[in-house]
C-alpha positions in Angstrom: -5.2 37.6 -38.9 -7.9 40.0 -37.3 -11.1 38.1 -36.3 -13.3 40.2 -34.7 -16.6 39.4 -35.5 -19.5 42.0 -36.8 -23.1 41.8 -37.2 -22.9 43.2 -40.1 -22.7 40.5 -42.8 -20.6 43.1 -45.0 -18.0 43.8 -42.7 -15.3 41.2 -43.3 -12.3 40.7 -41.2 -8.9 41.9 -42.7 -6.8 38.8 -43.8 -4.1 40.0 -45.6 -2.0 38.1 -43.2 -3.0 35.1 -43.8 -1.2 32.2 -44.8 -3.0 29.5 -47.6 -1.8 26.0 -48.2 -4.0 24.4 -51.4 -3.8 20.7 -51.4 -4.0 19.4 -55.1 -1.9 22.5 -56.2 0.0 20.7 -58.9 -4.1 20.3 -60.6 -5.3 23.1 -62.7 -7.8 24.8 -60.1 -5.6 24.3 -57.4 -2.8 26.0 -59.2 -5.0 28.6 -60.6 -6.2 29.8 -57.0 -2.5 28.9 -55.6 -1.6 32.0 -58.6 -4.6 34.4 -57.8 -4.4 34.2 -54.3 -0.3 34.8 -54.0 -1.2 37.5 -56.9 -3.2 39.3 -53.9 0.3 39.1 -51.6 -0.6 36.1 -49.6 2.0 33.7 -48.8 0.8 30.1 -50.4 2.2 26.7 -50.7 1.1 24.3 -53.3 1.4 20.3 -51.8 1.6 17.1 -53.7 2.7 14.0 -52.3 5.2 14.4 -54.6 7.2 17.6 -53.2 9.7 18.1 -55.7 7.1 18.5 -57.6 5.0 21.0 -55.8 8.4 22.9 -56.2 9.1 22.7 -59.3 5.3 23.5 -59.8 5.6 26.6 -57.8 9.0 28.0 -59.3 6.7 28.0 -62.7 3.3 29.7 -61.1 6.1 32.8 -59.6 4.8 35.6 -57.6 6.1 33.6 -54.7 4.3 31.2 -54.2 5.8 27.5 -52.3 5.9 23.9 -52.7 6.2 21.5 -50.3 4.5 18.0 -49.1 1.0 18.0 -48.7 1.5 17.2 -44.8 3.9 20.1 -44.8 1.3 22.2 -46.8 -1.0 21.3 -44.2 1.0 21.9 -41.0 2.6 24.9 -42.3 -0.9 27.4 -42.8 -3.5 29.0 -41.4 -6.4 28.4 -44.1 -5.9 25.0 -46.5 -7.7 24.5 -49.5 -8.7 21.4 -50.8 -8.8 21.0 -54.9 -8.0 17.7 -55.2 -9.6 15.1 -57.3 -12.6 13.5 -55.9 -11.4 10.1 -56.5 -8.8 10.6 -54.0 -10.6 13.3 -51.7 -11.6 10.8 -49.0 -8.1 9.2 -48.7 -6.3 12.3 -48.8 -7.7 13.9 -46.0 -8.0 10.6 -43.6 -4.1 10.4 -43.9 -3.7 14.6 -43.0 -6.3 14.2 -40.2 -3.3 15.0 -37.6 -1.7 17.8 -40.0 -5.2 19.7 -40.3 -6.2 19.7 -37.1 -7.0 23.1 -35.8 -7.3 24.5 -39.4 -9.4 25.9 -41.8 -9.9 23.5 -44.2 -11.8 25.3 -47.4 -13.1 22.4 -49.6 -13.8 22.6 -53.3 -14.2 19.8 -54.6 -17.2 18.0 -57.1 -18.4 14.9 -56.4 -19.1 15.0 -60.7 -19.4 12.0 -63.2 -19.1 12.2 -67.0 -20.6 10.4 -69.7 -22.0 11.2 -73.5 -24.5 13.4 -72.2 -21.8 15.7 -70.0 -21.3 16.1 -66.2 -23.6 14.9 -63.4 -23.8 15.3 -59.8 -23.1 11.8 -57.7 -24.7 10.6 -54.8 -21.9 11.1 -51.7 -23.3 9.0 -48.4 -22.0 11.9 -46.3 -24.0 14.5 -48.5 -21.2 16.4 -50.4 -17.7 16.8 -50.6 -17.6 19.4 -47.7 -19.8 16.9 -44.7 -17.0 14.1 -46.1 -14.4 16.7 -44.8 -16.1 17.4 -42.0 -16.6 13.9 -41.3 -13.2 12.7 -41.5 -12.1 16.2 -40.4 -13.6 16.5 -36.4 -10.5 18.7 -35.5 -10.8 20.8 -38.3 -12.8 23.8 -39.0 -14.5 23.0 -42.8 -16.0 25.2 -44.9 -17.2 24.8 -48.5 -16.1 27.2 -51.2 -14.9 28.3 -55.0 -16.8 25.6 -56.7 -17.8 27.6 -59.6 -14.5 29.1 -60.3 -12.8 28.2 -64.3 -9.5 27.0 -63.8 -9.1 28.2 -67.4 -9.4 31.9 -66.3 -7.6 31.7 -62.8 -4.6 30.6 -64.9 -4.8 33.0 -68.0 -2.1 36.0 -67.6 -4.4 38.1 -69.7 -7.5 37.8 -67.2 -6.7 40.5 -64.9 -9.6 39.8 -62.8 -12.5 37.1 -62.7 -15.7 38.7 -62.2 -18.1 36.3 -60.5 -19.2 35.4 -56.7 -17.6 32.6 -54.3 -20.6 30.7 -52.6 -19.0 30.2 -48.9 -21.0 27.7 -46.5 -20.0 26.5 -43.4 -21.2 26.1 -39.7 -18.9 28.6 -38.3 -19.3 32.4 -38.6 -15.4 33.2 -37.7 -14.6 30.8 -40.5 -17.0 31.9 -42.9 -16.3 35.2 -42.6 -12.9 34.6 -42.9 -13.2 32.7 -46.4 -15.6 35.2 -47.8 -12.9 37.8 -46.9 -10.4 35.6 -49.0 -12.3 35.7 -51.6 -13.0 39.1 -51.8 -8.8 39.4 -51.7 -8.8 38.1 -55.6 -10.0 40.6 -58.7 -13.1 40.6 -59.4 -14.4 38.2 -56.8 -17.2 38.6 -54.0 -17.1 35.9 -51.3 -21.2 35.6 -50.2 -22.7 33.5 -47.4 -24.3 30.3 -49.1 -25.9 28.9 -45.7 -24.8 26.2 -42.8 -23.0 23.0 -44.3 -25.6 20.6 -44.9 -26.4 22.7 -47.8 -23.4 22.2 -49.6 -24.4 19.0 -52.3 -26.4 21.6 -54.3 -23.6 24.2 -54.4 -21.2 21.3 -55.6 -23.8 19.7 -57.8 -24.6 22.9 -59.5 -20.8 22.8 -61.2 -22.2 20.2 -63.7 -24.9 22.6 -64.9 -21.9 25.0 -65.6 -19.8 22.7 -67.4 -22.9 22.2 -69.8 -23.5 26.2 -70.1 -19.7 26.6 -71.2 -20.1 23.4 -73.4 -23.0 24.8 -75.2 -22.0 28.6 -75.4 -18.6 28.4 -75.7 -17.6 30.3 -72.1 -16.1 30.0 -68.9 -19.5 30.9 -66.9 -19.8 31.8 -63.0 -22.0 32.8 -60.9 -23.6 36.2 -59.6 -25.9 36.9 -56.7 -28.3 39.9 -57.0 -29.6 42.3 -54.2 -27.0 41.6 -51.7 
């Protein structure tokens, strides 16, 4: 993994190297970017806590991609991405804190309710999904990313590529820079800086406005930044 650091915001570090672990992998959006990203050639293990599982979950994604335990999904790679349920977010990652230490830990998660009226944003005491991380994280590197990505289209075989941006926040430049370039590495996408952490709730929040544009219009909608 080359991390050499530019001032130009366009120049990304090249990450084809890189391995990707993606806790949750056996849910629909952590399977979906478990698929994309091993579809760009990156080595990636899908965890569960059940591992056969994760296996068995991984023979039927293909293009090589693993499955293992989440601690060994955690231990065993560079970046880890976090698309688990946010029900369980909090739990999961107090019980990996020794497993994720000294990694970058991508979170992706919506803190989201549902009633009659559709999705909403909840209140998190931390802020958002990502500060929780970071919070329960202080070893880890954490960066928030692919919020607004349809698990619908990362999984379709006929969607050869998924045209919208990845919002990527964090507090580090190495490690947003280094997400950004991951999410550059699927078809389609463009990885942009979203600003420092704190600012993650209203990147997490904004999923639930999404859910009700593909409720009302009948689409899978992302998001697309101009001028930059």
């Amino acid at each position: 993994m080359t991390t050499t650091q530019s001032n130009d915001p366009h120049d990304l570090p090249d990450v084809s190297a890189v391995t990707i672990g993606v806790l949750g992998g056996t849910g629909e959006q952590g399977r979906g970017l478990a698929r994309r990203l091993a579809m760009a050639g990156h080595v990636v293990t899908i965890g569960s806590r059940d591992a056969a599982r994760a296996v068995d979950m991984a023979g039927e994604l293909g293009h090589g991609v693993r499955g293992a335990s989440n601690e060994d999904c955690a231990t065993g790679n560079e970046v880890v991405i976090v698309a688990v349920p946010w029900a369980g977010h909090g739990e999961l990652l107090r019980s990996l804190q020794p497993a994720l230490a000294g990694r970058i830990v991508v979170d992706c998660v919506n803190p989201l309710g549902f009633d009659k009226q559709g999705a909403f944003a909840l209140d998190v005491d931390e802020g958002s999904a990502a500060q929780q991380a970071a919070a329960l994280l202080p070893d880890s590197t954490v960066v928030a990313a692919f919020h607004h990505i349809s698990a619908v289209l990362l999984l379709d075989e006929s969607v050869d590529q998924i045209d919208t941006d990845v919002l990527v926040l964090g507090d580090d430049r190495e490690a947003t820079d280094i997400v950004q370039a991951l999410a550059g590495r699927i078809a389609g996408m463009r990885g942009i800086y979203g600003g420092r952490l704190r600012n993650a709730g209203q990147v997490e929040a904004m999923t639930a406005n999404l859910i009700s544009m593909n409720r009302r219009y009948k689409a899978h909608a992302g998001i697309r930044v101009t001028d930059v």
